[in-house]
C-alpha positions, 0 to 999 in steps of 0.5 A: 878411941878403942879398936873392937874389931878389925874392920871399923873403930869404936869411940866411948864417951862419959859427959863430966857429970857421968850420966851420959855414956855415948858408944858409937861406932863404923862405919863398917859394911852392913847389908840392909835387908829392905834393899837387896839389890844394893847390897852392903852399904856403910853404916853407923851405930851411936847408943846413947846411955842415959842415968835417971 
């Protein structure tokens, strides 16, 4: 696990065969604009990479 940012941490991950990397990374604060009234709410960020 890597801390990118102060305020939430990010995991990278690579499967053995290294065609699939995984980042992932919160929760942090995110403030979704389709509710504004809510206001910032916790929120998470996965990417999955994949090699053809």
């Amino acid at each position: 696990m890597y801390d990118l940012f102060t305020d939430f941490d990010a995991e990278f991950t690579l499967d053995e065969a290294r065609r699939i990397l995984t980042w992932s990374f919160g929760p942090t604060p995110w403030d979704f604009p389709q509710n504004p009234e809510v206001g910032a709410e916790a929120a998470m960020v996965v990417f999955v990479l994949t090699r053809a």
